[in-house]
C-alpha positions in Angstrom: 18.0 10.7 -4.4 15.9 9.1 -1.7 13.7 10.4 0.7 14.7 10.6 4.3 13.4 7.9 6.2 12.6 8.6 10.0 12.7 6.3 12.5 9.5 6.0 15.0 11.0 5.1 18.8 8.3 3.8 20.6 7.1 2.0 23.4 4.2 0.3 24.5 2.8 -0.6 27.7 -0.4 -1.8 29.3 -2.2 0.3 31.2 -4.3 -0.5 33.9 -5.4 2.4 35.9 -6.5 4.4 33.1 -8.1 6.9 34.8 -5.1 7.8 36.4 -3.3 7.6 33.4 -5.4 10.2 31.4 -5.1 12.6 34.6 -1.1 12.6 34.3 -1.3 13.5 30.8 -4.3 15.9 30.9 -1.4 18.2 32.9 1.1 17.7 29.9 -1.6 18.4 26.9 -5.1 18.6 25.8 -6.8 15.4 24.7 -7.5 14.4 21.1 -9.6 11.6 20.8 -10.3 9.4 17.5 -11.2 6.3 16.0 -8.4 4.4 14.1 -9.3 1.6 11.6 -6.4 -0.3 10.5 -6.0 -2.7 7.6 -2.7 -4.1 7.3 -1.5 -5.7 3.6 1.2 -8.2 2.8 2.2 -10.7 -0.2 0.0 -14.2 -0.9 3.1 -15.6 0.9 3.4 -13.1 3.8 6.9 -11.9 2.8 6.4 -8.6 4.2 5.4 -10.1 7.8 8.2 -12.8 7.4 9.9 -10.3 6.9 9.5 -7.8 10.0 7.6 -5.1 7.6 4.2 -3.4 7.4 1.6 -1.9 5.0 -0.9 -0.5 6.4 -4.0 2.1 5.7 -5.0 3.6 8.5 -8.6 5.7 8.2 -8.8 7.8 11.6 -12.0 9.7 12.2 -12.2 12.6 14.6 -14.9 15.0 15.3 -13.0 17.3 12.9 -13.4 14.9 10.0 -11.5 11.6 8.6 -8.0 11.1 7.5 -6.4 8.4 5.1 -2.9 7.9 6.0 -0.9 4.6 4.1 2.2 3.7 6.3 4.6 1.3 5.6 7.3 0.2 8.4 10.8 -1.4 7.7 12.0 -4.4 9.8 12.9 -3.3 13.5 16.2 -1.5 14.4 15.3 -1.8 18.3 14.3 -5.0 19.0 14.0 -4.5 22.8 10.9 -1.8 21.6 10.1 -3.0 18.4 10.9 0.9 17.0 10.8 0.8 13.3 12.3 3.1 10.0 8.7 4.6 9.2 7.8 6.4 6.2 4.1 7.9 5.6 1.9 9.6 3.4 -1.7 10.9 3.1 -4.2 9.3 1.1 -7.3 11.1 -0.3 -9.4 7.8 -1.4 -8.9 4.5 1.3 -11.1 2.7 -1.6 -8.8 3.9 -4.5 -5.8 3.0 -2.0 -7.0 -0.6 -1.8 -7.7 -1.1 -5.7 -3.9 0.2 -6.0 -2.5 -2.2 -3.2 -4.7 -5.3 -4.7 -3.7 -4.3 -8.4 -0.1 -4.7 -7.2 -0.7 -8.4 -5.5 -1.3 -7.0 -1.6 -3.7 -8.6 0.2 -5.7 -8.0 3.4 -3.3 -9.5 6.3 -5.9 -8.3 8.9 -7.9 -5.4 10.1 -9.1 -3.9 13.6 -10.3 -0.5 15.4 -8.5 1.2 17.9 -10.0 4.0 20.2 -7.6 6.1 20.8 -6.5 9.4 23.1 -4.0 11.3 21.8 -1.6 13.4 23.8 1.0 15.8 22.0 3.9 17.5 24.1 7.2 18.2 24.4 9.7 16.3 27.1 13.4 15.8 27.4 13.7 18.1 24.5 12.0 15.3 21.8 8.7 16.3 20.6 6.3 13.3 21.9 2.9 11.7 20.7 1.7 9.5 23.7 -1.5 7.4 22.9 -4.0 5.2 25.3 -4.9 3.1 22.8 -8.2 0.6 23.6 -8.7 -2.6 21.3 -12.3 -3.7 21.8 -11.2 -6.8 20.5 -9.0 -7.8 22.8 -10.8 -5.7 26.0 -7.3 -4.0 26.5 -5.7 -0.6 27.0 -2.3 0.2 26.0 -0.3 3.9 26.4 2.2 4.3 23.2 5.0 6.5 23.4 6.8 7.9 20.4 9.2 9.9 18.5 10.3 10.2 15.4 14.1 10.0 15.1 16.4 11.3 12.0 18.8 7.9 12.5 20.0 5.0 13.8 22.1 6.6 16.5 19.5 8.9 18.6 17.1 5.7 19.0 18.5 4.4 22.1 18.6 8.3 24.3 14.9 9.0 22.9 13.9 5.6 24.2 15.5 6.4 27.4 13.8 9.5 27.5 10.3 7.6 26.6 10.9 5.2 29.2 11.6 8.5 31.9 8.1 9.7 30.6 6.4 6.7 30.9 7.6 6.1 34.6 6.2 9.4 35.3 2.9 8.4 34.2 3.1 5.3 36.4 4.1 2.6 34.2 7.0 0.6 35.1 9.3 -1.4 32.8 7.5 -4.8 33.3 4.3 -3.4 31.8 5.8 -2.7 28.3 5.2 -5.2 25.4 6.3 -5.0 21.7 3.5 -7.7 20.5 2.8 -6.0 17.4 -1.8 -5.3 17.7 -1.8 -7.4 14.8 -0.5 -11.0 16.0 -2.5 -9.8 19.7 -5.7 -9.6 17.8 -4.7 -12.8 15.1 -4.5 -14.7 18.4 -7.8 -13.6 19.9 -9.0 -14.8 16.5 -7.5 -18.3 16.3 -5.5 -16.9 12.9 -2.0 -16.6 12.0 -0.4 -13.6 10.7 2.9 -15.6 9.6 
């Protein structure tokens, strides 16, 4: 028997007042702040990317300490928002990770930090993690919304509850995006992630 795969609904948006936008969610929850380093894997051939899908390991430091999390995304149910079937795990060795995904023919798609803010509270009755997210490789902010879903059928009403959330924190539907970080900062590098 399988194990249950969960469904992350998210959306993205770009911020651009985010002073205002940490304020707004300062009243909703206390801030957690960390350092994400993401290195995405896929076949010689990209079949995973071609695909829709993602591998990733994702090392986040905190103040508290690091952890190793490998994360691998199905193709999109949603494509509107991009949300994805998600399944994850914690890793104890990033090094030992990587020996494993190159022994099994992965390579390195790409790799990048994110700084992020991380807000954890509950709206709408769905348990939310809302994340302003800066890339200092592309100069950009971003706020992610998310919950994770049990199936198919309760991805549209949590989005709609998202998108509630996110107008109350002053972004309006024209400032969502589902350009995946890793073709954004590809771009920025003159590389292609196809």
């Amino acid at each position: 028997m399988g194990a249950a795969v969960t469904i992350e609904a998210e959306l993205k948006a770009q911020v651009r007042d985010c002073q205002q936008v940490r304020q707004l969610l300062a009243q909703r929850a206390d801030e957690e702040t960390s350092i994400y380093a993401d290195t995405y894997y896929d076949t010689p051939h990209h079949d995973l990317t071609r695909a829709g899908r993602e591998l990733r390991v994702r090392v986040i430091r905190t103040e508290h300490g690091t952890t190793i999390l490998l994360t691998y995304k199905d193709a999109t149910v949603d494509p509107d928002s991009g949300s994805k079937p998600e399944t994850e795990t914690t890793v104890n060795d990033a090094d030992a990770m990587r020996g494993i995904l190159a022994g099994l023919g992965f390579e390195e798609l790409i790799a990048f930090e994110k700084h992020c803010s991380n807000y954890r509270f509950t709206a709408r009755g769905l348990e939310l993690l809302t994340t302003v997210a800066y890339v200092p490789e592309l100069d950009e902010t971003f706020i992610e919304t998310e919950s994770m879903v049990d199936n198919h059928a309760a991805v549209g009403p949590a989005l709609d509850a998202i998108r509630a959330v996110l107008a109350e924190l002053g972004r309006a539907r024209d400032d969502e995006t589902t350009e995946a970080y890793t073709d954004a900062v590809a771009s920025r590098r003159g590389q292609a992630t196809r």
